[in-house]
Steps between C-alpha positions, in 0.01 A plus 500: 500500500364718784352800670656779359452672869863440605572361862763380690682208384293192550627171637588228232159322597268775391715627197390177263110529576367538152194721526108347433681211366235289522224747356738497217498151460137484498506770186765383335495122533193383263670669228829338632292211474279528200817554251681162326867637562431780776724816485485778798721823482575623856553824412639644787726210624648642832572202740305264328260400717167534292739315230589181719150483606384441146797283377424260788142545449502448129737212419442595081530800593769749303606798661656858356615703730592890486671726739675800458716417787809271421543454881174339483546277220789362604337433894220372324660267272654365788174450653339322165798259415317216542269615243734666289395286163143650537611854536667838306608765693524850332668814592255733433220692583170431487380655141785267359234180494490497119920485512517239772220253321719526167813484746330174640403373155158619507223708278483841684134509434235258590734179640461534890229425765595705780676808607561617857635859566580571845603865502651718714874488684575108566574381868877510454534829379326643798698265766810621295514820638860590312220503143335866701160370449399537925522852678491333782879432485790679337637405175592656192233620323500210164155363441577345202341155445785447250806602666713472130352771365256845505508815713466447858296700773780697597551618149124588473526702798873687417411546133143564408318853486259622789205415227602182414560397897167651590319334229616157563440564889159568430426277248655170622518592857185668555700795703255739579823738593713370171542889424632592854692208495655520166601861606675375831659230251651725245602728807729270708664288197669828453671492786559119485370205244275259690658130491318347777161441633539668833533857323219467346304342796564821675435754236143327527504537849546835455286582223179363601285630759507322763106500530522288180740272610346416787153361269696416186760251598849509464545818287803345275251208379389736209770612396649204522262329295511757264885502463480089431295546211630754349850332539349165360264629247273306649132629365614543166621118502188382637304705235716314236478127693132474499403500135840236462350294740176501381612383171728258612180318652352221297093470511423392836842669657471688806725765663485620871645846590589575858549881582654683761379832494252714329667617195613143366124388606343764277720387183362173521157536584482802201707239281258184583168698466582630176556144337228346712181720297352469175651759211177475333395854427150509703180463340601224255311194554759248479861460596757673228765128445792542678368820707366299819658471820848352495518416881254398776573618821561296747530678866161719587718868545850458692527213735681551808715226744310405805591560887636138525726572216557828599602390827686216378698687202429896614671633142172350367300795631511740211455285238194487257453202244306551166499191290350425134446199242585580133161368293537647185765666265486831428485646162720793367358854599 
């Protein structure tokens, strides 16, 4: 996947750069390595490049892979076909890991070794600028990762309530004017339904002071952002994939999450912390069974790409990597 900062379209060189790829390998691979018959779920497929890396790595290795986007899977198969009896793509997203291990044959709990999750917008739907996930180009306004179903951002924007289009502006976008914006919004689609990014690139323009644009960066990256995830239910699919993933992972397994921004970062580190402490009421003075830690962490905080990757792959900027080792099961609550 990528930065979910959208740019203009990048040449076909820099597109395929799979970000901390090798950090991820160093996480992942003595699991990968430990295991008898090695599974990994690439959870968030995209182009594939994290996924070749570890099928030509790994010559046991089996691979499941998941993306929402069919466009994807099929570019992607293309790209694996020389390992295609080591591999199961899946159209779906990424809390369908229990479905795609029984799809693939597989117990959905306790049968894998590794799981990546790469999330944010993939490299090809941001050089795609017909998909409406760049304001830095016109297009219609889509953002769907699946383009066969779901509401897109134009339908957000001609349909929802000033309420609803505030609170998802401030809450996924972080839009310190997502009242005065919704307002403007609600105002012009009156007049004439928005279908393309341009319209609302201006409104933006319009909208936002212009002392904030000038120390805030492009002012449609918020609401932007905060358009994609509502459109792709993003958060709430993230919420649902970690606890699948975490029982999907046999004693030993290890999953790596790469973020893009701060809201998907917070899910995970909230979601990793919780099943990383004791549930032992305090005071007792011995472990309750089955109420110990279920994960070790594995990353100290976030890690962050370097400069030289940074400068060799720039989408690699944003991204923060948590990563943790499943070491125990974890009883019912």
């Amino acid at each position: 996947m990528g930065s979910d900062e959208p740019r203009d379209p990048a040449p076909n060189d820099a597109r395929h750069i799979p970000v901390l790829l090798q950090r991820a390998d160093e996480l992942l691979g003595p699991a990968i390595e430990a295991a008898q018959l090695p599974v990994l779920i690439d959870a968030t497929l995209g182009l594939g490049g994290h996924a070749e890396h570890f099928l030509r790595t790994y010559p046991t290795l089996r691979l499941i892979g998941l993306d929402r986007d069919q466009e994807a899977l099929r570019a992607t198969a293309s790209r694996l076909a020389s390992y295609q009896a080591r591999i199961t793509l899946v159209h779906s997203t990424y809390d369908g890991i229990a479905a795609a291990l029984e799809q693939a044959g597989l117990a959905p709990v306790e049968s894998v070794a590794a799981i990546l999750f790469d999330l944010g917008v993939s490299s090809m739907q941001l050089d795609e600028v017909e998909r409406g996930f760049a304001y830095s180009v016109d297009a219609p306004l889509d953002m769907r990762m699946d383009q066969t179903r779901g509401a897109t951002a134009a339908d957000v924007l001609n349909t929802y309530s000033h309420g609803d289009l505030a609170r998802i502006l401030k809450t996924y976008g972080e839009e310190r004017f997502a009242g005065r914006v919704a307002s403007e919004i609600v105002k012009r689609r009156r007049v004439k339904p928005f279908t393309t990014s341009a319209e609302l690139v201006q409104l933006l323009y319009d909208v936002i002071p212009a002392a904030t644009r000038r120390t805030g960066g492009h002012p449609a990256k918020r609401t932007f952002q905060a358009l994609r995830v509502e459109v792709n239910g993003e958060l709430d699919i993230l919420r649902a994939a970690i606890p699948a993933a975490i029982d999907a992972l046999a004693l030993g397994g290890r999953v790596v999450f790469m973020s893009y921004q701060s809201l998907e970062d917070r899910v995970v580190k909230h979601e990793l912390a919780a099943r990383s402490v004791s549930r032992t009421p305090p005071g007792l003075p011995v472990e309750l069974p089955g109420m110990g830690p279920e994960l070790r962490l594995l990353t100290r905080g976030a890690e962050r790409a370097s400069e030289a990757e940074i400068e060799q792959n720039p989408r690699s900027a944003p991204v923060r990597m948590r990563a943790a080792e499943r070491i125990a099961r974890r009883s019912a609550a």
